[in-house]
N, C-alpha and C positions, 0 to 999 in steps of 0.2 A: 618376507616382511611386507613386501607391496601387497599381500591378499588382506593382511590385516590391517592394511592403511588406507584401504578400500574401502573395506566391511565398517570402518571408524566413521568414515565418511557418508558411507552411505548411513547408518546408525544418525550421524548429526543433523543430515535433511529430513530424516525420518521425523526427531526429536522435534527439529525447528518449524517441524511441518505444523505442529499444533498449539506453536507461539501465536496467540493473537494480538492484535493492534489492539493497543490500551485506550485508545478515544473510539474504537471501532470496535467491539469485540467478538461479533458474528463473523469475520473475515481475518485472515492468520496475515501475520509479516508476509510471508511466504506472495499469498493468494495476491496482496496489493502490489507488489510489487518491488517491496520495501529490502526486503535479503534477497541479495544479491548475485550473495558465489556463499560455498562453504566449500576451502579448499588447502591442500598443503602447502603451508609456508615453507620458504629454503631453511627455515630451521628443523622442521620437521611437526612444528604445532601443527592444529585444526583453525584455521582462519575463517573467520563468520567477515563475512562484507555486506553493510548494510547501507542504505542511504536516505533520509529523509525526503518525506515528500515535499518539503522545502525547504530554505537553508535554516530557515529561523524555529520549525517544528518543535515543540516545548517538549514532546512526545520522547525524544531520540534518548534522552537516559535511562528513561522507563523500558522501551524494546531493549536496550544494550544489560539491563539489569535481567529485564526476562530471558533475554535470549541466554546469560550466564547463569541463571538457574537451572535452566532446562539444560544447558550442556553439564553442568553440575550433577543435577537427579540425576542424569544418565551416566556420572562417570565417566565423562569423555574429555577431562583435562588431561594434558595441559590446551588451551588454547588462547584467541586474542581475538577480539573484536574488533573489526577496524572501518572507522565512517568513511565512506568516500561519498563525494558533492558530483563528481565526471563522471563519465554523462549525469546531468541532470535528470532526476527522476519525471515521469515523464506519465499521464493520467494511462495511459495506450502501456504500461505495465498491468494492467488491473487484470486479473484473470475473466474471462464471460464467467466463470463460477461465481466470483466475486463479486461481479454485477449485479447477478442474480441474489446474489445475500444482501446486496444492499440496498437490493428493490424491495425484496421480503422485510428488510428491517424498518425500510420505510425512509432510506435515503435514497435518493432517483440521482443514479449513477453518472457519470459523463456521459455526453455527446458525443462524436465523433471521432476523428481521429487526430493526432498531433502530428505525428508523421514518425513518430520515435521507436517503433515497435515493439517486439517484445523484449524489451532490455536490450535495446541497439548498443552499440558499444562506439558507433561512428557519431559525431557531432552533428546534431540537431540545431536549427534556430528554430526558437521559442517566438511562438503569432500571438500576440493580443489581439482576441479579436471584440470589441466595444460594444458591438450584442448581437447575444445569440439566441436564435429564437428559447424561446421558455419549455423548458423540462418538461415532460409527464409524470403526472404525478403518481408515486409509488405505490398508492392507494385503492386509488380509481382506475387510474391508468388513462383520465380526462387531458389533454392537451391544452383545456382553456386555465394557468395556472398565468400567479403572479410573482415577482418578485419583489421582498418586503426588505429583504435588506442585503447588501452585496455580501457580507461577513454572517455564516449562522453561527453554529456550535465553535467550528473551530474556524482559522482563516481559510481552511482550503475548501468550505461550504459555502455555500450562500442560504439565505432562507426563502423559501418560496410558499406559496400558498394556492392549494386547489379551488378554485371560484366554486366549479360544482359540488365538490363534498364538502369543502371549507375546512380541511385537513393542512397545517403544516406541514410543512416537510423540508428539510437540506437537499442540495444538489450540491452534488459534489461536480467544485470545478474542473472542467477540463485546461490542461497543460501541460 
């Protein structure tokens, strides 16, 4: 019975591997950082643990809806989805793949590091930091960019803009 509660398992990261972020769609739940575990409950369901990239992200019914489709198509009920907020999602989740899709897409990724790694599971404090030098932009890949407004698309972007191509573009912030 444990081969086949393996094989269920691995079958659901497989699945959930090609759930994308609905305000992002070139980069999967997975890839940002956003799912979490998919694992067995002491009931014996499939447990999807997901966390938003922030508490208020408008986004979280929409992934909890995808993510139950796709366990759906695949036939992999019964299971449950369950949000957790601990640890706080943390930009230092993002995959380098993901970076790179979202330079290609034409968002210029975070900076640095938070200190949260890769889905730390130990308590982080959270640094505002009041400013940080300006992004490169995902176009040009110019350093002389600007910032136009603290909030772009969504709240976890800012809008920036390339002096030298004069290209918009989101930075996605770090935290």
């Amino acid at each position: 019975m444990q081969a086949t509660a393996d094989h269920a398992l691995e079958r659901a990261w497989a699945v959930l591997e090609s759930v994308p972020d609905p305000e992002i769609p070139v980069v999967s739940i997975r890839e940002l950082g956003i799912l979490r575990d998919v694992r067995r409950a002491d009931d014996g369901q499939i447990e999807v643990v997901i966390t938003p990239t922030y508490s208020g992200c408008p986004a979280m019914s929409q992934i909890a809806e995808d993510v139950a489709h796709a366990l759906d198509a695949a036939a992999l009920a019964p299971y449950r989805i369950a949000t957790t907020l601990s640890p706080a999602w943390t930009t230092d989740w993002i995959t380098d793949e993901a970076r790179e899709k979202l330079r290609a897409y034409g968002i210029a990724p975070p900076t640095g590091n938070c200190g949260g790694g890769a889905q730390s599971t130990s308590e982080q404090p959270i640094t505002f930091i009041p400013k940080l030098p300006a992004p490169a932009c995902p176009h040009c890949g110019s350093k002389h960019t600007e910032r136009l407004a603290q909030f772009g698309s969504t709240a976890c972007k800012a809008l920036y803009r390339c002096i030298d191509c004069r290209e918009p573009f989101d930075y996605f912030k770090p935290y």
